[in-house]
Steps between C-alpha positions, in 0.01 A plus 500: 500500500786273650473361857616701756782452753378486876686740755602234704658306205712808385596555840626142553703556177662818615576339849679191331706719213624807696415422884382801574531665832190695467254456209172638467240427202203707388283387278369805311278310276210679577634830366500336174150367447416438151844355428608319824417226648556470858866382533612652191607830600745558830727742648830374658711608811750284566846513720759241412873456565496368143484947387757586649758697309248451160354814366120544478451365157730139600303408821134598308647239205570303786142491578362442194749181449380353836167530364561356197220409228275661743585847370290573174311236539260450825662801673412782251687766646743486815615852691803400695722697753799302594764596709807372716457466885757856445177679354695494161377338134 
């Protein structure tokens, strides 16, 4: 199994790409024992200026760009919910 990311590490990432105004990780690696090692599976709720006026689909991609060769690799699986400080993406 690959390494896993740390929270804090994904959450620095996040804060440097898309300066979030309100983030909040979860790791739900525990839901996903026999395949997941801690680190490797989180959920994503994240307010940025950087959404605003993208659909859903363009700030999630967003996301996944910011965390880069993360994604399929020591994150295994990433729920995000992004959206503009407007409540929109």
């Amino acid at each position: 199994m690959k390494q896993s990311v740390p929270r804090e590490l994904v959450e620095a990432r996040l804060r440097e790409k898309l300066a979030p105004l309100a983030l909040e990780m979860i790791d739900e690696s525990h839901l996903h024992v026999g395949h997941g090692a801690p680190g490797s599976h989180y959920r994503v709720n994240i307010v940025s200026e950087r959404f605003r006026g993208l659909s859903r689909l363009a700030a999630q991609r967003l996301v996944y760009e910011a965390l880069g060769d993360w994604i399929g690799g020591a994150i295994h699986a990433c729920a995000v919910s992004a959206k503009s400080p407007a409540g929109r993406a």
